[in-house]
N, C-alpha and C positions, 0 to 999 in steps of 0.2 A: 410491475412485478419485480420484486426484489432478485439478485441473484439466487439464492438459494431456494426461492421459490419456484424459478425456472428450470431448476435441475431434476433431471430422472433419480439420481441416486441425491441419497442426503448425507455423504462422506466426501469430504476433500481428494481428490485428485491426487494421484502423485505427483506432477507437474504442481499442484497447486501447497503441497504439502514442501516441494522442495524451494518455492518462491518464498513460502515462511522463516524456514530452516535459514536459507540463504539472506533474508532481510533479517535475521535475530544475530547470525556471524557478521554483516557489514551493514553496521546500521547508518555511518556518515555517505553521504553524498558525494562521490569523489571520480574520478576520472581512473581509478586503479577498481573500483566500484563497476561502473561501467564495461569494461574488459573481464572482469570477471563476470559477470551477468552473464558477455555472451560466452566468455569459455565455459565456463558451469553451466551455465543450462541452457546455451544453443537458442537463444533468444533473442532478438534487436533488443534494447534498453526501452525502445518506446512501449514495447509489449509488457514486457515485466512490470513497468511502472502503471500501467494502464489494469494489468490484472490482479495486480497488487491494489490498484482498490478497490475495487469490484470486491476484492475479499474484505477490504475494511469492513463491507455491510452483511458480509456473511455471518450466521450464528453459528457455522459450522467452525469457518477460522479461528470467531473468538473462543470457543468450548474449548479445542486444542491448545491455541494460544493467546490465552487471554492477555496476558504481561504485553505482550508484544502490541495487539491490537487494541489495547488500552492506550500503549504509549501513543503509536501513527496517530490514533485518531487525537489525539492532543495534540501533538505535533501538527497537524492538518487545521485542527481550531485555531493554533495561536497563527497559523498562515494566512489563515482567511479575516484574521480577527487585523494583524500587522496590515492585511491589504484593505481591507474598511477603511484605517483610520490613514492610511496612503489617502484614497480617495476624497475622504473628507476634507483631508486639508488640500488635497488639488480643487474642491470645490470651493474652500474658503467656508467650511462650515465648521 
């Protein structure tokens, strides 16, 4: 069952609308990234990153934010894609 099909309501969260807003203002990966995660929205970093993609597969996140949820999930392709070809050559293939 997808996220969004699990949901009672079919509207993003304010929590989940503020984890968008806030990945659209710091979109690099940083250690200054982190500390603001948890002063802004009072959340461990592992949550954030964790609910943060759970929305990648939302249709609700992307209607809202499409730009945004266009980019991650490319960003998320070329990560998986960079770690494939890791693997390959540790196999020698």
């Amino acid at each position: 069952m997808s996220a969004a099909a699990g949901r009672i309501h079919s509207v993003l969260s304010t929590q989940e609308r503020a984890i968008l807003a806030f990945e659209d203002r710091y979109p690099r990966h940083t250690g200054i990234k982190e500390e603001r995660i948890h002063l802004d929205l009072q959340l461990p970093p592992a949550v954030y990153y964790a609910r943060l993609q759970v929305l990648l597969a939302d249709p609700e996140a992307e209607a809202e934010h499409p730009m945004l949820i266009h980019r991650l999930r490319r960003l998320q392709r070329q990560r998986e894609d960079r770690r494939k070809a890791r693997q390959q050559v540790r196999r020698g293939a």
